[in-house]
TITOR-141501 format. One record per atom (N, C-alpha, C, O, CB): residue in one letter; x, y, z. Coordinates in nm, 3 decimals, decimal comma, padded with zeros to 5 digits. Glycine has a CB too. Layout:
residues N
<A; <X; Y; Z>>
...
//
This chain:
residues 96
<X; <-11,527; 08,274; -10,278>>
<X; <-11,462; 08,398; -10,244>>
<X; <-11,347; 08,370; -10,147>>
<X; <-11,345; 08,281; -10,062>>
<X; <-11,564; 08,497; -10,182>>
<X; <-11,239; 08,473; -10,177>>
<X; <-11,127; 08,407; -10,063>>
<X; <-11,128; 08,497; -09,966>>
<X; <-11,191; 08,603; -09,971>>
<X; <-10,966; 08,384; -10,107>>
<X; <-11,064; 08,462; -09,881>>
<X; <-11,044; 08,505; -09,715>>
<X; <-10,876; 08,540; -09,670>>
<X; <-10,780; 08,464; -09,652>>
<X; <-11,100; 08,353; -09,607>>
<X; <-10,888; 08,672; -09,661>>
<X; <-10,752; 08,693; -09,607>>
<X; <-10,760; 08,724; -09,452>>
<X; <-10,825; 08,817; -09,404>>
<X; <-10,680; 08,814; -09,685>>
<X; <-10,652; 08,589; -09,347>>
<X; <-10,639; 08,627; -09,285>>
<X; <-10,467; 08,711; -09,201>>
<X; <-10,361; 08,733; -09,258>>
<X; <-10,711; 08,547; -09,264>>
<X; <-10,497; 08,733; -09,086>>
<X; <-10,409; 08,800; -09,045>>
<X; <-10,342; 08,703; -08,942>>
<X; <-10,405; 08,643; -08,855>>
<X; <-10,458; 08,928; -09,002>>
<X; <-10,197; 08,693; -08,962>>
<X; <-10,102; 08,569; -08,889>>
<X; <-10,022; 08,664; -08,777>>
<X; <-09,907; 08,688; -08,814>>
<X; <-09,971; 08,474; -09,017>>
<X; <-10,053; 08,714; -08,667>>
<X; <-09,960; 08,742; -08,567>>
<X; <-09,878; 08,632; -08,458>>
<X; <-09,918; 08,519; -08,429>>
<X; <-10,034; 08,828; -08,495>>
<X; <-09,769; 08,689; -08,415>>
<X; <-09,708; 08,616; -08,285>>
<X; <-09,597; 08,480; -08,402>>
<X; <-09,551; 08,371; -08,366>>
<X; <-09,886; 08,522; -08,146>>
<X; <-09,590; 08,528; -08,500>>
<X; <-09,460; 08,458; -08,598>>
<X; <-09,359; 08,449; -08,528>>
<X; <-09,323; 08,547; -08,461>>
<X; <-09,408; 08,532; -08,727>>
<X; <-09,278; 08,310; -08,526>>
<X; <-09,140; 08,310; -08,463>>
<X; <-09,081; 08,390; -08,577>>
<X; <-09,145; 08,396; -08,682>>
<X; <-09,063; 08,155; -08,430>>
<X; <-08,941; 08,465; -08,563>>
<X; <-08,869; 08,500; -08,670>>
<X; <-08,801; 08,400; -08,778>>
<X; <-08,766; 08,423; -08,893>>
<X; <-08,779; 08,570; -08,616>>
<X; <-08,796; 08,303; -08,716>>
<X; <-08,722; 08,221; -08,841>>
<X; <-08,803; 08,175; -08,933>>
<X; <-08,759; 08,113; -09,031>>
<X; <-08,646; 08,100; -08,803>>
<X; <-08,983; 08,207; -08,909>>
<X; <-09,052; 08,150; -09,036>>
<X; <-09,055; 08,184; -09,137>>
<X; <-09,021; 08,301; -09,153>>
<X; <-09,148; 08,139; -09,040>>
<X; <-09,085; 08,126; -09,227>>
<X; <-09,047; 08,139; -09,427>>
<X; <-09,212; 08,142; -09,461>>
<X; <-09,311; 08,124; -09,390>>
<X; <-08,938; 07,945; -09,534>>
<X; <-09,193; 08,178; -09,623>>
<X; <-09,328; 08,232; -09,655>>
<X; <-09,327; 08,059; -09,691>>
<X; <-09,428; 08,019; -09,634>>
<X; <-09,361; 08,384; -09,790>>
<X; <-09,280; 07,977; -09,738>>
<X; <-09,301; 07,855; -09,745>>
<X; <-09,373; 07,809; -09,632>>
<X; <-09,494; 07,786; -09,626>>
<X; <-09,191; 07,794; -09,763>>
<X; <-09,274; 07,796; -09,530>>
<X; <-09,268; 07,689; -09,390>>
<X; <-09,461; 07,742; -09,371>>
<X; <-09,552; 07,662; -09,351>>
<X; <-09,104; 07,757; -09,202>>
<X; <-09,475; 07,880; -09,383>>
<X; <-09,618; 07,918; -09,364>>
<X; <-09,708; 07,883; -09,429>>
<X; <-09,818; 07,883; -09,373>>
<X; <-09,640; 08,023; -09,367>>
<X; <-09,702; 07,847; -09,546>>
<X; <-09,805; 07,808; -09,691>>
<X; <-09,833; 07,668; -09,626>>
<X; <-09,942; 07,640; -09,576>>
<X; <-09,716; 07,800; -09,885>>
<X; <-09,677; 07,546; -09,632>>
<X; <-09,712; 07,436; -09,628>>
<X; <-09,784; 07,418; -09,504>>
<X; <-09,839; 07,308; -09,506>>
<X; <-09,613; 07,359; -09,650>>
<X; <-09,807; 07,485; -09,390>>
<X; <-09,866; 07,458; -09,283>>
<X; <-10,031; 07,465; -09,268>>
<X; <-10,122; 07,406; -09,210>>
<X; <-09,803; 07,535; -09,203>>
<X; <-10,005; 07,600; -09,377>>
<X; <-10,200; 07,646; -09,347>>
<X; <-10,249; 07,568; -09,491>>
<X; <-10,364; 07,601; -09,520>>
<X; <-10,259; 07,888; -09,354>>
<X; <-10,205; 07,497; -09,562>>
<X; <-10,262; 07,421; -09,632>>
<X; <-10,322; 07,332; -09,593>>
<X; <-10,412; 07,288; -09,663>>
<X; <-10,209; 07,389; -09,695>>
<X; <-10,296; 07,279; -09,481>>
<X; <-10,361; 07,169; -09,404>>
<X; <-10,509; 07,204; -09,319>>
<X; <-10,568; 07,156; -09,222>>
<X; <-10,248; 07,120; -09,298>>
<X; <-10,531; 07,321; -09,417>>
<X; <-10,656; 07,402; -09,339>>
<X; <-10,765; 07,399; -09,469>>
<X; <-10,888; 07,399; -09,468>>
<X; <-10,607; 07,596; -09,279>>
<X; <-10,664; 07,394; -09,585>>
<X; <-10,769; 07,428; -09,716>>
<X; <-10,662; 07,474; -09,834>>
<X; <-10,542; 07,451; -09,824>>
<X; <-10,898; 07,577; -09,677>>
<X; <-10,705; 07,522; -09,915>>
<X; <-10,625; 07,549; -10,024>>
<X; <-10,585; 07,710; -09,974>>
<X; <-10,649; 07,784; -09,899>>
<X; <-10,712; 07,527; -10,183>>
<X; <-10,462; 07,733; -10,039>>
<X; <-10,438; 07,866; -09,996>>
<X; <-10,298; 07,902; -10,126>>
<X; <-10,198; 07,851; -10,177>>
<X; <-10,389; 07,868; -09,798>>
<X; <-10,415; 08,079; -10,130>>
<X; <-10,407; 08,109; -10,288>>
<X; <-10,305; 08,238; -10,212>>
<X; <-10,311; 08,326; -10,299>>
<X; <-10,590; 08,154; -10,406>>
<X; <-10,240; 08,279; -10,128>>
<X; <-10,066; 08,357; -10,159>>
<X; <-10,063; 08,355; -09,966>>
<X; <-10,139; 08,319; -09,875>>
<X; <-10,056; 08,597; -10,277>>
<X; <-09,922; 08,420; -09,981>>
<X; <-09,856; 08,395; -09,848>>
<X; <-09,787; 08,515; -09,835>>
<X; <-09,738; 08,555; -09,940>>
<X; <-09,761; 08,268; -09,834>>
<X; <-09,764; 08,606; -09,705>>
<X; <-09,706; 08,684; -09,752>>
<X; <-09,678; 08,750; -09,582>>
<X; <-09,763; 08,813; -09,519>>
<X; <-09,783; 08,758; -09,880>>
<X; <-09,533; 08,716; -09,530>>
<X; <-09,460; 08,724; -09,451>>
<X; <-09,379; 08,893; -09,407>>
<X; <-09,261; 08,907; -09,442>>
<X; <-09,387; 08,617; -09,498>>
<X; <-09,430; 08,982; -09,350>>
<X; <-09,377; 09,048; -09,349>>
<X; <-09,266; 09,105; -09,324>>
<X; <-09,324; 09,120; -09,217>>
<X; <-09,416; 09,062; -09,335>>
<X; <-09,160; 09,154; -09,312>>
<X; <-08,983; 09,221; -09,339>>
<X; <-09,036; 09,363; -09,315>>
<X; <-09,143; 09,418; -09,338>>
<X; <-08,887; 09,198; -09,534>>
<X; <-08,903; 09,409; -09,253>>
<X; <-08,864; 09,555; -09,193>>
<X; <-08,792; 09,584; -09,330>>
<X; <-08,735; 09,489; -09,382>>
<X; <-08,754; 09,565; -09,032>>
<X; <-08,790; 09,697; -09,388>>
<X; <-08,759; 09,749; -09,514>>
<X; <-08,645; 09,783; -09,456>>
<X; <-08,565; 09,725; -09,529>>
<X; <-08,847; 09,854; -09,589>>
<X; <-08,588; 09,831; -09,383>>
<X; <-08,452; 09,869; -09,380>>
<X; <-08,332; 09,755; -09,321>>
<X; <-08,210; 09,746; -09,307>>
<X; <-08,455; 09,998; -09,294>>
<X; <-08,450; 09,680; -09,298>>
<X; <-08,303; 09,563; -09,231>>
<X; <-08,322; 09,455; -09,323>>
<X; <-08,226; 09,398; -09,375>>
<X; <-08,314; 09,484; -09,039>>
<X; <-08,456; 09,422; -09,348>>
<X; <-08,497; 09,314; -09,418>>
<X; <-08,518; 09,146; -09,298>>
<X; <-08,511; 09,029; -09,334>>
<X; <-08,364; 09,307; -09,549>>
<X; <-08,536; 09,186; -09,197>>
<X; <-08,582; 09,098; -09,074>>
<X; <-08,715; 09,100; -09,106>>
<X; <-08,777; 09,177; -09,181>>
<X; <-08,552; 09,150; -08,917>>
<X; <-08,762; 08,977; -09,020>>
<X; <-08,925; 08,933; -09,043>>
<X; <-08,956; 09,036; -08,893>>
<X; <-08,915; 09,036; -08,777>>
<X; <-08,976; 08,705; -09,032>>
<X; <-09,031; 09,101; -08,957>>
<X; <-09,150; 09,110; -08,820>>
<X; <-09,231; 09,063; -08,734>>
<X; <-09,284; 09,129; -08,644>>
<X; <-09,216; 09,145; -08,827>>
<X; <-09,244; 08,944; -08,756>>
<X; <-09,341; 08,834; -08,645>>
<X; <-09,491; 08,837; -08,681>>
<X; <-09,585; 08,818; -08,604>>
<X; <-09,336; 08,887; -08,465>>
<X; <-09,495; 08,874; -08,854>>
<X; <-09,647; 08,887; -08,866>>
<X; <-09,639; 08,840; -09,014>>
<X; <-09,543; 08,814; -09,086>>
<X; <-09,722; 09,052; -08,834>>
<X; <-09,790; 08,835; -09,039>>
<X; <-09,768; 08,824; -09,188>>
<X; <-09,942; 08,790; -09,229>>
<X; <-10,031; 08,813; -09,148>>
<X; <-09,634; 08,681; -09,234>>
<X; <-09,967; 08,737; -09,356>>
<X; <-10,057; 08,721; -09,403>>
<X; <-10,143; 08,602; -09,481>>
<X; <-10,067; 08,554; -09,566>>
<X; <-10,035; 08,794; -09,442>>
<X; <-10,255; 08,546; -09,484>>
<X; <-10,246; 08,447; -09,545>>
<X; <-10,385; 08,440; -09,574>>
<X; <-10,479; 08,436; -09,495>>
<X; <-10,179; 08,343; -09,483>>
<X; <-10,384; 08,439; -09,765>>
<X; <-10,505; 08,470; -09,813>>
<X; <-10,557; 08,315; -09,859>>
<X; <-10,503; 08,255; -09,952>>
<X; <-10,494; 08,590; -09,934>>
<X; <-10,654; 08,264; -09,791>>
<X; <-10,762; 08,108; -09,860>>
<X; <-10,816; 08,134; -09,991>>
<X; <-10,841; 08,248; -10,029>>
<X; <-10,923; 08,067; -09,764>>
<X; <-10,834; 08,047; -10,053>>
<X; <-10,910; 08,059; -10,157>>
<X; <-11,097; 08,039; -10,137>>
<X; <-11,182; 08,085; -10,213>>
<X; <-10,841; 07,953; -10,249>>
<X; <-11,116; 07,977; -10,039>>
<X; <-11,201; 07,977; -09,985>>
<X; <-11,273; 08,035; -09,848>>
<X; <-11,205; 08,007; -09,749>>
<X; <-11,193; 07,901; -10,001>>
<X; <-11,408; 08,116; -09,813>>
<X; <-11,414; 08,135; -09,702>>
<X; <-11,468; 07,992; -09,605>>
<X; <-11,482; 08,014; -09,485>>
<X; <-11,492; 08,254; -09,702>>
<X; <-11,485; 07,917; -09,631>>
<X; <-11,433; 07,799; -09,507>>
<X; <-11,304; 07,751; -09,505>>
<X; <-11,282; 07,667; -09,418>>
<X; <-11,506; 07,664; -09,511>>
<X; <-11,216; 07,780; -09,573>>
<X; <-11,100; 07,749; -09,549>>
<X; <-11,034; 07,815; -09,470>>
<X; <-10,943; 07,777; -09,396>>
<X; <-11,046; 07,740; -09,635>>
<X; <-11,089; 07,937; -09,485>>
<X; <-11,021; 08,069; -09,397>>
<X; <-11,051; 07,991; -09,259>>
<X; <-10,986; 07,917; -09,185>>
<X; <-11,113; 08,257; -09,414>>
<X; <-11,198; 08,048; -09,260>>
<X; <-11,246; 07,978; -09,146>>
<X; <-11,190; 07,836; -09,084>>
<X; <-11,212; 07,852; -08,964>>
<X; <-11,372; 07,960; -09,179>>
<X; <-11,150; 07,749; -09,095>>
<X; <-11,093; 07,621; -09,060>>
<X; <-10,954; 07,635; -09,020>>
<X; <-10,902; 07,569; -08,930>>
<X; <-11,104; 07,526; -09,170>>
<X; <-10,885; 07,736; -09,102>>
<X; <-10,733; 07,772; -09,062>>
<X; <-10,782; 07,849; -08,925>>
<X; <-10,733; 07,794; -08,826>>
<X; <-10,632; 07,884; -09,192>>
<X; <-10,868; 07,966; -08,893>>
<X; <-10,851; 08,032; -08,767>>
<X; <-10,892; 07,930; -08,702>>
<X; <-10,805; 07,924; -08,615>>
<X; <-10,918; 08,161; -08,735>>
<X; <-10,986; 07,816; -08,676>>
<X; <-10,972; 07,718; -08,601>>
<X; <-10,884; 07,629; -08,565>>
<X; <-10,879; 07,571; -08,457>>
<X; <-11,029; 07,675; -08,621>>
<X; <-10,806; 07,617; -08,665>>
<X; <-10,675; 07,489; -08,635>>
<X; <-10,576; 07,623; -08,557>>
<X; <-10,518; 07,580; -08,457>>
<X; <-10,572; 07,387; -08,835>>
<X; <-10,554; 07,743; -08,581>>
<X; <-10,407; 07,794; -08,569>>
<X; <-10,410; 07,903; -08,471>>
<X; <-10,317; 07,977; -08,438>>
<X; <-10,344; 07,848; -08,708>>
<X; <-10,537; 07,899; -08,428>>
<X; <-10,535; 08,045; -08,352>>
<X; <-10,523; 08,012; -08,209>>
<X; <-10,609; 07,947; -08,149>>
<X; <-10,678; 08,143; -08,376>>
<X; <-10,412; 08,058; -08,153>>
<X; <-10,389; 08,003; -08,022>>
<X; <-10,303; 07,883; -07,987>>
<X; <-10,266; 07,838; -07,878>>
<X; <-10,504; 07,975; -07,980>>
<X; <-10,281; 07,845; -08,115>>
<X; <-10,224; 07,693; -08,075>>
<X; <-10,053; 07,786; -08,139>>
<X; <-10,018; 07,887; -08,200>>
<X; <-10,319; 07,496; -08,199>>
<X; <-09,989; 07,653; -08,065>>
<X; <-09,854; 07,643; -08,105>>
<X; <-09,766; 07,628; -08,234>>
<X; <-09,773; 07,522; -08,296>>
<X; <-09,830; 07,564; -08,051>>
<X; <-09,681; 07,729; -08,281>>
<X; <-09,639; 07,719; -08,418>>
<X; <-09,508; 07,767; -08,389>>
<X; <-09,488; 07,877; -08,337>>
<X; <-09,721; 07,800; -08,530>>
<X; <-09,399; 07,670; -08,429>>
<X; <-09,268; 07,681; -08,381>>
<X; <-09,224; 07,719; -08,314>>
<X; <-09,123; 07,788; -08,323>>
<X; <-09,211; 07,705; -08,416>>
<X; <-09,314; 07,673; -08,170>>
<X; <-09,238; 07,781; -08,044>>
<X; <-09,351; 07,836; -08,022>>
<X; <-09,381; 07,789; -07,912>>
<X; <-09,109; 07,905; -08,080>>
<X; <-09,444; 07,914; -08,056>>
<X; <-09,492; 08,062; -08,012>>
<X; <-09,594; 08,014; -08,042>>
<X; <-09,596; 07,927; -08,129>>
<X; <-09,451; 08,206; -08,073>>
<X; <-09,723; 08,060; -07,970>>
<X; <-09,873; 08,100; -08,018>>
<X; <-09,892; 08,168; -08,101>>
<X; <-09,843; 08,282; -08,099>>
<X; <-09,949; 08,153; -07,946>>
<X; <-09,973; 08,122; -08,208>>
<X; <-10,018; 08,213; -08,339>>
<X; <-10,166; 08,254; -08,262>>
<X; <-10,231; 08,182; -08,186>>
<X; <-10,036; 08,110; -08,522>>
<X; <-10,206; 08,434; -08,321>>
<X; <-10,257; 08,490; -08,295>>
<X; <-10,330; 08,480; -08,467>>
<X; <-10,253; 08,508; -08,559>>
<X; <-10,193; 08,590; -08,213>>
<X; <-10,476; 08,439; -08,503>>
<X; <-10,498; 08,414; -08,641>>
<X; <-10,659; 08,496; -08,689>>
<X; <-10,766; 08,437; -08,680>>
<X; <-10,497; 08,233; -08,660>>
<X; <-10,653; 08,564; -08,713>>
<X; <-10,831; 08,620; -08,703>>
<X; <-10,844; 08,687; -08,893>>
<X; <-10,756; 08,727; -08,970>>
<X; <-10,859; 08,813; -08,529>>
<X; <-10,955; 08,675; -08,905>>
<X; <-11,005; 08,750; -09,016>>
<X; <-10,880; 08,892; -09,056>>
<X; <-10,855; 08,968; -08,962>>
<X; <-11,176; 08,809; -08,963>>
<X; <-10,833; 08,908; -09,147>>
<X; <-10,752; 09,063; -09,153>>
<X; <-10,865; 09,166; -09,155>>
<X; <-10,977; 09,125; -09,184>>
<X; <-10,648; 09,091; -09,306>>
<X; <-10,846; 09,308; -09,123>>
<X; <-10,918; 09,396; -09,105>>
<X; <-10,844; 09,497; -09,280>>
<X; <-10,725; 09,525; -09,298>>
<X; <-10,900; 09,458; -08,920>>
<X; <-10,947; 09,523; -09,364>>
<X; <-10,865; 09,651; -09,433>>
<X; <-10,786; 09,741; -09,419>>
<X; <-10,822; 09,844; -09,362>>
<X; <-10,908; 09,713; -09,466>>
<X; <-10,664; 09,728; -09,463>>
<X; <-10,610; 09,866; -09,399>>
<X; <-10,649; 10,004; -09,444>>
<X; <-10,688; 10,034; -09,557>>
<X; <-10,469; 09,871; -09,412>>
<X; <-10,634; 10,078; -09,349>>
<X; <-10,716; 10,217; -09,342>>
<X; <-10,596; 10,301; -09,375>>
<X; <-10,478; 10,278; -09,350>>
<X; <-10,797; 10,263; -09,184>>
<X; <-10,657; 10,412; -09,444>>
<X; <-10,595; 10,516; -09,461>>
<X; <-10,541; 10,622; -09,397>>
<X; <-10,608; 10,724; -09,380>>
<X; <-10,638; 10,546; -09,512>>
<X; <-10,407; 10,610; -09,351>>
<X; <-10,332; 10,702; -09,235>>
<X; <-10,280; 10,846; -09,329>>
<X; <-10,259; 10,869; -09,448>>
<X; <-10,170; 10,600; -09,153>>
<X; <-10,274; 10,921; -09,208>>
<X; <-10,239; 11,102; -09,272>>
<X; <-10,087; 11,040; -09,278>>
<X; <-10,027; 10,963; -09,202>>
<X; <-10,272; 11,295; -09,132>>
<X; <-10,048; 11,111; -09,409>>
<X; <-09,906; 11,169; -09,423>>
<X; <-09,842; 11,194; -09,305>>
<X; <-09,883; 11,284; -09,233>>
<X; <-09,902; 11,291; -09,493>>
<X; <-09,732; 11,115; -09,270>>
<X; <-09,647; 11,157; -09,157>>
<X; <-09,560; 11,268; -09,188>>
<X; <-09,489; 11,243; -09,286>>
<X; <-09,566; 11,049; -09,108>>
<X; <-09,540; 11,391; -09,133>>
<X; <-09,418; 11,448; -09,183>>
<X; <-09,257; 11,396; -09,198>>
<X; <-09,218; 11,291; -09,146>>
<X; <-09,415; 11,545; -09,113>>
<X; <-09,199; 11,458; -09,252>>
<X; <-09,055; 11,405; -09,260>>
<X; <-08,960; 11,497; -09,144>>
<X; <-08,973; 11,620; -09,138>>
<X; <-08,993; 11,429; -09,434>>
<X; <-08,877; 11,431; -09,064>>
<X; <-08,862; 11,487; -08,974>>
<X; <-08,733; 11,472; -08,993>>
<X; <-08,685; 11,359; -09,003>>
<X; <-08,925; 11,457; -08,870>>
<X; <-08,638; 11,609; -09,002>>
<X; <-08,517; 11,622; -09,065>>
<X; <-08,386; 11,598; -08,948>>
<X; <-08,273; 11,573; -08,992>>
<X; <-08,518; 11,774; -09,137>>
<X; <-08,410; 11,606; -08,790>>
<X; <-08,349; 11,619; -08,713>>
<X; <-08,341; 11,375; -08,675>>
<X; <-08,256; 11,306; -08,618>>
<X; <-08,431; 11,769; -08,603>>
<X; <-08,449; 11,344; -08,730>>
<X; <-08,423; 11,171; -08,718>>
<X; <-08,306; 11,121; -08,747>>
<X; <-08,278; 11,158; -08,861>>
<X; <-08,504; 11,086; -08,805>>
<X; <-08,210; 11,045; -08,695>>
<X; <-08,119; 10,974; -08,708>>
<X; <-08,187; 10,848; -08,828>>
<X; <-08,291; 10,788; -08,801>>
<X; <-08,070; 10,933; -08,555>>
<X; <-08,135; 10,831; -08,913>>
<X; <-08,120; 10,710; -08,993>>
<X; <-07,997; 10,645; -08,992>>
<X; <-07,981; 10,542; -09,059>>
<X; <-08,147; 10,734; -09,121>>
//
């Protein structure tokens, strides 16, 4: 069964690559997935990274959580499901 975890504290210049080839060294790892601001298209400093295995998962939050990754501490834990948020209204007076 695979394991998706959750990658916080990303420098901005990381690539969904530079991220794959790194947590491979944890286990096999079946997608990568770097998050971007939809309107600018900048990385957000977060992202995702699903194992194909749950000890692999497990072995990546041991190698990466806390330790140093280009600069910055990666923050690495199990992902939580995302939950279902109410409809925000549309708010006509917002600057875009």
């Amino acid at each position: 069964m695979s394991k998706k975890l959750y990658v916080g504290n990303l420098p901005f210049s990381t690539t969904t690559e530079s991220l794959k080839e790194s947590f491979q060294k944890a286990g096999e790892v079946e997608d990568v997935f770097v998050m971007t601001d939809k309107m600018t298209g900048r990385p957000r400093g977060f992202g995702f990274v699903t194992m194909v295995t749950d000890e692999g998962g497990q072995s990546a939050i041991d190698m990466y959580n806390d330790k140093e990754f280009e600069g910055r501490r990666l923050v690495v834990n199990e992902a939580r499901p995302k939950e279902d948020r109410p409809r925000r209204p549309f708010n006509r007076d917002r600057q875009y």
